[in-house]
C-alpha positions in Angstrom: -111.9 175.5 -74.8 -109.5 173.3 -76.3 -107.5 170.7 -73.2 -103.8 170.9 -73.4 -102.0 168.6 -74.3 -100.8 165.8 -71.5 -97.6 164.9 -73.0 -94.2 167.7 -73.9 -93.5 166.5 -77.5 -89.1 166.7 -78.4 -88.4 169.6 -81.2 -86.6 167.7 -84.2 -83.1 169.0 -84.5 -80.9 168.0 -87.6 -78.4 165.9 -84.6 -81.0 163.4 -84.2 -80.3 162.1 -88.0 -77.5 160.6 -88.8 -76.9 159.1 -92.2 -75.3 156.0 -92.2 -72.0 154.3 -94.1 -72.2 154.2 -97.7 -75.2 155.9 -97.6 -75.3 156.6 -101.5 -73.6 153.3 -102.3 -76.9 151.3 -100.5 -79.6 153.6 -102.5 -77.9 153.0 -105.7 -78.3 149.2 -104.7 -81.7 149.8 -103.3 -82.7 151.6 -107.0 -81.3 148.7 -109.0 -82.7 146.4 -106.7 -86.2 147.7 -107.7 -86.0 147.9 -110.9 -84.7 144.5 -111.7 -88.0 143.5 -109.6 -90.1 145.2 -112.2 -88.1 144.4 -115.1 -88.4 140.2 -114.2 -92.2 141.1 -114.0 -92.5 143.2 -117.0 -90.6 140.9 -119.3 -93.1 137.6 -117.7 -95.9 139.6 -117.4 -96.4 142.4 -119.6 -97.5 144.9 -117.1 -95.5 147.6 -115.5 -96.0 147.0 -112.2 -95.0 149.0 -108.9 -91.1 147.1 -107.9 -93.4 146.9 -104.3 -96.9 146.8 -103.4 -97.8 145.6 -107.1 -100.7 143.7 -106.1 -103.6 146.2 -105.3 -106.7 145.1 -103.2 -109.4 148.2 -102.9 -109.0 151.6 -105.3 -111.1 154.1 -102.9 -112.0 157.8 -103.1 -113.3 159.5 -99.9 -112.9 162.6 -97.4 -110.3 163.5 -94.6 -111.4 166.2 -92.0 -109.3 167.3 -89.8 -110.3 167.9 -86.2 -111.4 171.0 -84.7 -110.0 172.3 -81.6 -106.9 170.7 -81.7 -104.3 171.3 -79.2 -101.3 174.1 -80.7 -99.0 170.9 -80.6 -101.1 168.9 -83.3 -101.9 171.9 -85.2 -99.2 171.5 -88.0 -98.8 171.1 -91.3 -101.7 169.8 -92.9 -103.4 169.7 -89.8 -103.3 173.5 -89.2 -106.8 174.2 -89.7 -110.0 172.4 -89.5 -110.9 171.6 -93.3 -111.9 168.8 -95.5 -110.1 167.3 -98.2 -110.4 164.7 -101.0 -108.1 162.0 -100.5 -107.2 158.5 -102.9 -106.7 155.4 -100.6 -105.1 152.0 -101.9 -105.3 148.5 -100.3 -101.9 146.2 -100.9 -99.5 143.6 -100.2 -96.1 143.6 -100.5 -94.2 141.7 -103.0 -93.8 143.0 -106.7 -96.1 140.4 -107.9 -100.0 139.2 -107.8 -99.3 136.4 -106.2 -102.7 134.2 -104.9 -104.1 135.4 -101.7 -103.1 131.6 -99.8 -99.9 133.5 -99.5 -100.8 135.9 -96.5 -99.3 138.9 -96.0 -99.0 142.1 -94.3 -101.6 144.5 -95.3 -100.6 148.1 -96.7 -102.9 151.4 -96.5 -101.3 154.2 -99.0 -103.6 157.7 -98.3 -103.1 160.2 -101.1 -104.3 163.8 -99.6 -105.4 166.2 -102.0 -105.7 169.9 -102.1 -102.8 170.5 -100.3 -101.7 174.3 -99.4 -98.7 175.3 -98.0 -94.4 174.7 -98.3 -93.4 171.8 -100.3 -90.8 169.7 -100.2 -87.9 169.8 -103.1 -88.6 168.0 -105.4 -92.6 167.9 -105.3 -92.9 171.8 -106.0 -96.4 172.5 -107.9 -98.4 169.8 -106.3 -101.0 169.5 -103.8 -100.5 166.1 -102.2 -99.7 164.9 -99.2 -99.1 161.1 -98.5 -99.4 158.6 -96.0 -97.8 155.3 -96.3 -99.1 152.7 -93.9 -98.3 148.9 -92.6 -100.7 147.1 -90.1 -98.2 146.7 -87.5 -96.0 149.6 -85.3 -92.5 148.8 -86.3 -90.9 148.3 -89.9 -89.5 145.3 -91.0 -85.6 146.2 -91.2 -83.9 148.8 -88.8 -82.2 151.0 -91.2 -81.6 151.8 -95.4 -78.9 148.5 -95.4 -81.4 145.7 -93.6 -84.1 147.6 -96.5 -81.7 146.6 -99.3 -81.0 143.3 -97.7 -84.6 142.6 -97.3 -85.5 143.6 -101.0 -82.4 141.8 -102.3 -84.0 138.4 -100.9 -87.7 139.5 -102.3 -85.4 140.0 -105.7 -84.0 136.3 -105.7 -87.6 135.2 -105.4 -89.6 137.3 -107.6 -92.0 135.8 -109.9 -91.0 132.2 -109.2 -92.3 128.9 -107.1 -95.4 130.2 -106.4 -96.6 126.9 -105.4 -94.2 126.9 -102.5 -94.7 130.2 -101.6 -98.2 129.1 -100.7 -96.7 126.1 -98.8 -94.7 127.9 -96.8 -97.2 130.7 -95.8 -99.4 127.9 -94.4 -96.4 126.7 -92.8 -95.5 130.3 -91.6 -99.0 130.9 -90.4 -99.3 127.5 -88.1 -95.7 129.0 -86.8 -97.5 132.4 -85.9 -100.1 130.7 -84.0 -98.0 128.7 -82.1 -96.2 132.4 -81.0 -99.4 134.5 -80.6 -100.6 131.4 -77.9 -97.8 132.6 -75.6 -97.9 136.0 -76.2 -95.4 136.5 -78.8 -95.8 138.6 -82.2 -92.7 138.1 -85.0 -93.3 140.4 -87.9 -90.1 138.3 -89.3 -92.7 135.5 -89.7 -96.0 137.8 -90.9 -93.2 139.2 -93.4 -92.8 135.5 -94.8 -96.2 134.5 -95.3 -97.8 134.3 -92.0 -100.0 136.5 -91.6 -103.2 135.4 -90.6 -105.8 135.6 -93.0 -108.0 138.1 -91.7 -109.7 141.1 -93.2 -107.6 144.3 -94.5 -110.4 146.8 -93.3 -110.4 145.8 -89.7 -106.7 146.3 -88.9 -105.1 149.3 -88.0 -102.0 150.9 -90.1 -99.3 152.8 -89.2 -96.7 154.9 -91.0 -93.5 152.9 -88.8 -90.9 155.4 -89.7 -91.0 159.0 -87.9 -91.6 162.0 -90.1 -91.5 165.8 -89.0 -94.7 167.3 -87.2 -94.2 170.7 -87.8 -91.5 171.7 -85.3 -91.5 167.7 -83.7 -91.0 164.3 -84.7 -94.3 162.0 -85.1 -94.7 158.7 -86.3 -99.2 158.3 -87.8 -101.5 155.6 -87.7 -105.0 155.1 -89.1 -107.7 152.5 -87.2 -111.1 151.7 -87.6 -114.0 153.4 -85.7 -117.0 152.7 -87.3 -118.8 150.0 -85.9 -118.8 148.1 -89.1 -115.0 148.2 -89.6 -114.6 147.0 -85.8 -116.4 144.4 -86.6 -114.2 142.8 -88.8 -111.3 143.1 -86.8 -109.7 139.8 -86.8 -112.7 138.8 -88.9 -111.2 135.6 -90.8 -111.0 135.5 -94.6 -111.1 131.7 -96.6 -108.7 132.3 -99.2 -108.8 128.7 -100.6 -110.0 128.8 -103.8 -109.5 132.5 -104.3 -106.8 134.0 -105.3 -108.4 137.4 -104.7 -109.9 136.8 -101.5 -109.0 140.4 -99.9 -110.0 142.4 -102.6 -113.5 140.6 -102.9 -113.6 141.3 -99.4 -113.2 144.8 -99.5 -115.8 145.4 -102.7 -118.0 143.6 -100.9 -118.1 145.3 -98.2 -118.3 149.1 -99.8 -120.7 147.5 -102.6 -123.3 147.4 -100.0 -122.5 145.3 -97.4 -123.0 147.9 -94.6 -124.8 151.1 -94.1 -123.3 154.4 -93.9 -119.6 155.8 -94.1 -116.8 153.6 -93.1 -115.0 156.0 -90.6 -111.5 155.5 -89.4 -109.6 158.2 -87.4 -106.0 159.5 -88.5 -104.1 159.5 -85.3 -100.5 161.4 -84.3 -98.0 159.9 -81.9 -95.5 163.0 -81.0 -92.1 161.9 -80.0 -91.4 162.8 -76.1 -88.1 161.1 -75.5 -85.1 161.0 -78.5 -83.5 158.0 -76.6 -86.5 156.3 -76.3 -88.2 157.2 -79.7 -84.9 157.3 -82.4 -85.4 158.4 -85.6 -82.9 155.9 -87.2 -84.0 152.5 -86.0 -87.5 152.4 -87.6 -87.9 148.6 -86.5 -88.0 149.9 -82.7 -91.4 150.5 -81.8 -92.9 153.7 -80.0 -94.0 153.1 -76.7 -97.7 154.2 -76.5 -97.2 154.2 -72.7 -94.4 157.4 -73.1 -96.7 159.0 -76.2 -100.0 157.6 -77.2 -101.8 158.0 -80.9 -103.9 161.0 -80.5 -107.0 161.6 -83.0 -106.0 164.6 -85.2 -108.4 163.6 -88.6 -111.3 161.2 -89.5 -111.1 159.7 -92.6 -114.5 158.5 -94.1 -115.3 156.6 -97.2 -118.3 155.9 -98.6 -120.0 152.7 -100.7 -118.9 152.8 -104.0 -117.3 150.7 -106.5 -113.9 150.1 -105.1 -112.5 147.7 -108.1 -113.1 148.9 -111.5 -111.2 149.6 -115.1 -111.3 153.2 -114.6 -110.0 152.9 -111.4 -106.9 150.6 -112.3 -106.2 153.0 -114.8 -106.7 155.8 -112.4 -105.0 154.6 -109.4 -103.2 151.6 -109.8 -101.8 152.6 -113.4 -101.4 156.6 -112.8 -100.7 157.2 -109.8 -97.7 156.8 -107.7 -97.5 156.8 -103.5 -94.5 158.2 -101.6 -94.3 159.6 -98.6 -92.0 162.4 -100.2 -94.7 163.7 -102.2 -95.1 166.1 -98.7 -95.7 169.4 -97.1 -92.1 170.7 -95.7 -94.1 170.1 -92.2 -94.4 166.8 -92.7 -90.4 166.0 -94.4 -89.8 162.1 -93.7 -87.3 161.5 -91.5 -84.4 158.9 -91.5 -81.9 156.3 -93.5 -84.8 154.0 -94.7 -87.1 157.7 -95.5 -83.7 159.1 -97.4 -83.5 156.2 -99.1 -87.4 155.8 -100.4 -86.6 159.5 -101.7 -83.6 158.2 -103.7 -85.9 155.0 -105.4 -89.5 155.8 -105.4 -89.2 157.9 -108.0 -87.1 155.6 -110.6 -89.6 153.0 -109.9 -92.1 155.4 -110.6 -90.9 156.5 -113.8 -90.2 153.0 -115.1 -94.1 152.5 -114.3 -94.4 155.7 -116.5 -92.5 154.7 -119.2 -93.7 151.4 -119.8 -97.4 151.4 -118.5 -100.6 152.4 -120.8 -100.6 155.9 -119.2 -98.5 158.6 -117.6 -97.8 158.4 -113.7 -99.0 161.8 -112.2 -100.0 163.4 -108.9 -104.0 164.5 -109.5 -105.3 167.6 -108.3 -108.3 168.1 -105.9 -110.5 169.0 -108.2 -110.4 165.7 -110.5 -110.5 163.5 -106.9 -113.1 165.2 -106.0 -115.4 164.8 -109.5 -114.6 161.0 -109.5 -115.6 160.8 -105.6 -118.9 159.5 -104.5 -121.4 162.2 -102.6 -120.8 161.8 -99.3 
């Protein structure tokens, strides 16, 4: 018999959005913004590279299964029934280019679902995904569309320049985070700069930072490890000198063989209980866990395999696109700074298209599925 469910999640109602000033005027800034980014890098580099995220770190195929039993809160969307589904996962960093791995940063987990049934959202009618963008810490980095653009206008000034003191100031950033982790204090201002520590992507635990519907309720997702040999390498420290891909080395080491079995992490919901206390327009606040903790509603498990190749570059990297409006009407994102990725993820998207080696388009279950390894 399946427990009920301790907390009494809010149902969304349309009141608890509210777009901001100038709305249009700061995603039409926000879209230019992006695409100057991946013009500067086209026109040094050659490549059409995503106008975020462009540096990848592990291409992986693998299998979500969502939970049995679940209580009728959590059963929503595409977590309605119990069922397994191919999914596409990519490893990242932020900036919009491949800049050496001495310059730490936040860690990114983008889940592609596949084999999606159900409502779609406008705009991604015919498909059958269902995506999950992630960051390895609770809160996002700006607290609404405008401190986005702001944010991404300073990344702009930057791009593709001084790399040199990039890395400089990420070592200085890092001895700075130290110094505020020894008393207890976290800045994601500082990780954001270069701080980060340099510790292993697959130990950390991502989260999607800005709310998105849950069927008839509001829900902010986060993914963490539960396998014992993703555990271990929480906090598990990286040497990046010398190598400029030390994360992705990392993480095709570890799924070329160095551990046995699936790596298993568990796709968790946390329901919004209290609008005050839980907004859905200030993404930088974080949840409280103590008002709504994450409750397991999937596992995701991946198995070894190659997870840097040509094919998969060209695959992944090159063909596919991840946005968290390529959704199930259930799971509609929620929000200035999720109005806004709908407005701009798809021009960056189609500049990728336009001047890559291949077309960006969302894959079907069945070709996920061929390419993934037997479970």
């Amino acid at each position: 018999m399946t427990a009920p469910l301790a907390i009494r999640p809010v149902p969304y109602s349309p009141a608890y959005e509210t777009p901001e000033k100038d709305e249009a005027q700061t995603q039409a800034e926000l879209a230019e913004t992006l695409l100057s980014m991946s013009r500067t890098m086209y026109e040094h580099t050659g490549e059409a590279l995503r106008s975020v995220h462009a540096k990848s770190h592990g291409l992986l195929r693998g299998e979500l299964e969502v939970l049995d039993d679940l209580p009728a809160e959590l059963r929503q969307g595409l977590f309605a029934t119990a069922r397994r589904y191919p999914v596409v996962a990519r490893l990242s960093t932020p900036p919009a280019e491949k800049l050496d791995d001495r310059v730490s940063l936040p860690r990114a987990f983008s889940l592609k679902v596949v084999g999606v049934e159900g409502a779609r959202l406008e705009g991604s009618e015919g498909d059958t995904t269902q995506d999950f963008l992630m960051i390895n810490g609770p809160a996002f980095s700006a607290g609404s569309a405008k401190g986005f653009l702001r944010n991404l206008k300073l990344l702009e000034k930057t791009t593709d320049k001084a790399e040199g003191a990039k890395e400089v100031l990420s070592t200085v950033m890092r001895g700075a985070n130290k110094v505020l982790e020894a008393v207890g204090i976290e800045s994601a201002t500082i990780k954001t700069l270069g701080g980060h520590p340099e510790t292993h992507p697959l130990g950390e635990t991502y989260f999607t930072q800005v709310p998105l519907l849950y069927g008839p309720y509001m829900a902010k997702l986060s993914l963490a490890p539960v396998s014992p040999s993703l555990q271990l390498l929480t906090d598990a420290p990286i040497e990046t000198e010398n190598r400029p891909d030390a994360l992705r080395d990392a993480v095709t080491g570890f799924f070329g063989g160095q551990y046995a079995g699936d790596a298993e992490w568990e796709l968790r919901v946390q329901l919004c209980t209290d609008i005050e206390k839980m907004p859905l327009e200030t993404p930088d606040k974080e949840w409280s866990q103590e008002d709504s903790p994450y409750i397991p509603v999937a596992r995701l498990r991946i198995p070894r395999q190659a997870a840097w190749d040509p094919e998969r570059v060209r695959a992944i990297d090159e063909g596919m696109s991840f946005n968290p409006w390529h959704a199930l009407a259930a799971h509609r994102p929620l929000g200035s700074v999720m109005r806004a990725r709908r407005a701009v993820y798809p021009i960056s998207a189609q500049f990728r298209s336009s001047h890559g080696r291949c077309p960006v388009m969302e894959p079907r279950a069945a070709e996920v599925a061929a390419a993934t390894p037997p479970v």
